[in-house]
C-alpha positions in Angstrom: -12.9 16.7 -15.1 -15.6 14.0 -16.3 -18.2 12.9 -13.9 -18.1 8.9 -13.6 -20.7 7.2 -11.9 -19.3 4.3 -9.6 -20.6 2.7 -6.5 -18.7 0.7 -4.0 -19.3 -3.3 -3.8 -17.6 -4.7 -0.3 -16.1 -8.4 -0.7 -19.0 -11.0 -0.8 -20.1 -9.2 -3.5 -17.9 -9.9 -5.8 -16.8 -12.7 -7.8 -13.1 -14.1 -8.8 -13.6 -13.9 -12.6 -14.5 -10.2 -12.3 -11.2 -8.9 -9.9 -9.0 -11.5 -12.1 -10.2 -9.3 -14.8 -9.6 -6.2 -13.1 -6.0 -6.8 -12.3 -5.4 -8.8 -15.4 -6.6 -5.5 -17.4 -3.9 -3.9 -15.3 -0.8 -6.1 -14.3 1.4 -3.4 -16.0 0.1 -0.3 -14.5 0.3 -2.5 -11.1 3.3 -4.6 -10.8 5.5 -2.3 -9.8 3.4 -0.8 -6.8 0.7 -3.6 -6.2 3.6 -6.6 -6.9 1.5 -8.8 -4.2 -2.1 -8.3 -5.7 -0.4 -8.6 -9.2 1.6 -12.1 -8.0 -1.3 -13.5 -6.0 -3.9 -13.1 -9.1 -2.1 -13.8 -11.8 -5.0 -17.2 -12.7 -8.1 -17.4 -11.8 -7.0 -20.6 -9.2 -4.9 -17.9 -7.3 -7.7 -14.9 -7.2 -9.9 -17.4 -5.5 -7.6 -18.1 -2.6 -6.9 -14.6 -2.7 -10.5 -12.8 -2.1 -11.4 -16.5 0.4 -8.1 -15.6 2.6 -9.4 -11.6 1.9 -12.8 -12.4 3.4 -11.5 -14.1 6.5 -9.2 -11.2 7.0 -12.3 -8.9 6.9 -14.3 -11.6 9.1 -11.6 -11.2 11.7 -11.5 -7.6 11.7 -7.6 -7.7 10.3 -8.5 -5.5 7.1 -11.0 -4.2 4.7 -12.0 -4.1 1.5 -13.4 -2.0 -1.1 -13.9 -2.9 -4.1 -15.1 0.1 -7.1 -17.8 -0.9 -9.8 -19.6 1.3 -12.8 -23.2 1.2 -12.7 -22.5 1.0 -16.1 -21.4 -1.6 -17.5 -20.7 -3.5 -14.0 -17.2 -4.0 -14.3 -15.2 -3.3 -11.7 -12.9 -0.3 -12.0 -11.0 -0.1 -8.9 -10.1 -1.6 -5.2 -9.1 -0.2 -1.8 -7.6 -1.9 1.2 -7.7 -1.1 4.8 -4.7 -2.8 6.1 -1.8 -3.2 8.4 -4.4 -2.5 11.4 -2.4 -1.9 14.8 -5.2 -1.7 17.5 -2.3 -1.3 20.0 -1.1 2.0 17.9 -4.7 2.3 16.5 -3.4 2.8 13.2 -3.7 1.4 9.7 -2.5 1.7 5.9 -4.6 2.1 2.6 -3.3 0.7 -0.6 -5.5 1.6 -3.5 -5.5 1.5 -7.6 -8.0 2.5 -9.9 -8.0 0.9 -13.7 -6.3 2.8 -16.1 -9.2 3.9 -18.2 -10.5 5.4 -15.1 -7.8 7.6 -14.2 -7.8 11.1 -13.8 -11.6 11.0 -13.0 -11.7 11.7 -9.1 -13.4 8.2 -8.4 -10.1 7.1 -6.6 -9.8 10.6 -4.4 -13.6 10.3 -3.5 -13.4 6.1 -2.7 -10.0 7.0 -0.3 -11.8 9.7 1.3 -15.0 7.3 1.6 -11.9 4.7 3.2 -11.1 7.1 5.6 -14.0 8.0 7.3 -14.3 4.0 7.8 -11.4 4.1 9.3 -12.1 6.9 11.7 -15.8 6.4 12.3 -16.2 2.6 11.6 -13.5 1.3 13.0 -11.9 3.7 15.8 -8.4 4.7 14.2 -6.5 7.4 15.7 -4.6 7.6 12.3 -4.2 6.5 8.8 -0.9 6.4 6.7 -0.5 6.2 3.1 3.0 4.7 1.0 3.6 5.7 -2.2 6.2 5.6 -4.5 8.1 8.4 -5.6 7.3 8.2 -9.0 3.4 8.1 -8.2 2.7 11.7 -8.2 -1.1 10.7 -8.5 -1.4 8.4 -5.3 0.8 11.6 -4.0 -2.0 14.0 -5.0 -4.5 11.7 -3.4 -3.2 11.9 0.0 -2.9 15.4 0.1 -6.5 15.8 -1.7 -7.5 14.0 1.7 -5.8 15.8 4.0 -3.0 13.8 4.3 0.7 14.9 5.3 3.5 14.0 4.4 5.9 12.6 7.4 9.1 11.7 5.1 10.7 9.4 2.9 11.3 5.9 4.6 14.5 4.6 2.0 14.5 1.6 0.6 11.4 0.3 2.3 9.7 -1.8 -0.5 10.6 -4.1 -2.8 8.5 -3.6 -6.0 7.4 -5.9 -8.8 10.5 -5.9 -10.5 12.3 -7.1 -7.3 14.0 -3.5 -6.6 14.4 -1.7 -3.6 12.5 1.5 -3.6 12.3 4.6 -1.3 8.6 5.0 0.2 7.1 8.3 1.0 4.8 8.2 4.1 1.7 10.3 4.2 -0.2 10.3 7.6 -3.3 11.5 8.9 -4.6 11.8 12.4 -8.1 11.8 13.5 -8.0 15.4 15.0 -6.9 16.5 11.8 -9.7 15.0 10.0 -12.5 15.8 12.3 -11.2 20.1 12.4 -10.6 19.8 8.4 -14.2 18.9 7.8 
């Protein structure tokens, strides 16, 4: 596997032009799985209201985000989100994607694992679920390359891009499990 450099930007870092770019690169690699993040950047107009309502979610402690960036050339080259945070349950979802020509690199398994340990560490979670698509063998991979297990197959759970019902599958992992896996 080829060694990328990357680093991690957090949102007042970055600007609307460059995530715009980042999802306009890959609106058909993420339409089906991110249909919100595709939808709610499809101008430039949009992705501002998107990362201003994204910050105040992070100012009031409702989510997180992550956003992936080459040293490089300074592009940015991927995104996580810590969301769906129950403090009552103490639990939360990440959602991640990683641009196409970035694939297959482990900068996505290492950013998820990075996402994690926020989540245990930072921010007190008891446990940390991941939804995939069937289909998504890779975000599949990921999970279980952190760790994660998977707790079953929740049907017809999410409506993709394309306006379809799709089955989920619903990885989980607790803080226990983290902490005697390391």
């Amino acid at each position: 596997m080829e060694t990328v450099s990357w680093r991690t930007d957090r949102i007042a870092q970055i600007l609307p032009q460059e995530f715009f770019n980042l999802v306009d690169r890959n609106r058909e690699h993420i339409r089906k799985t991110f249909p919100i993040t595709a939808f709610a950047n499809s101008d430039l107009e949009k992705t501002e209201q998107f990362l201003t309502q994204a910050l105040e979610t992070e100012q009031k402690k409702e989510g997180y985000y992550f956003y992936l960036r080459s040293p490089l050339t300074t592009k940015l080259i991927g995104y996580v989100v810590v969301k769906n945070i129950s403090v009552r349950t103490s639990k939360c979802e990440l959602a991640y994607f990683i641009d196409m020509d970035y694939e297959g690199k482990g900068i996505i398994t290492k950013a998820v694992a990075n996402a994690v340990d926020f989540c245990f560490t930072e921010i007190g979670m008891n446990k940390v679920f991941i939804c995939t698509s069937p289909v998504n063998r890779g975000s599949q991979r990921i999970a279980e390359k952190n760790g994660f297990v998977k707790e079953g197959i929740l049907r017809q759970e999410f409506r993709n891009g394309y306006g379809e019902f799709e089955d989920i599958i619903y990885f989980g992992l607790l803080k226990s499990e983290y902490y005697n896996g390391k």
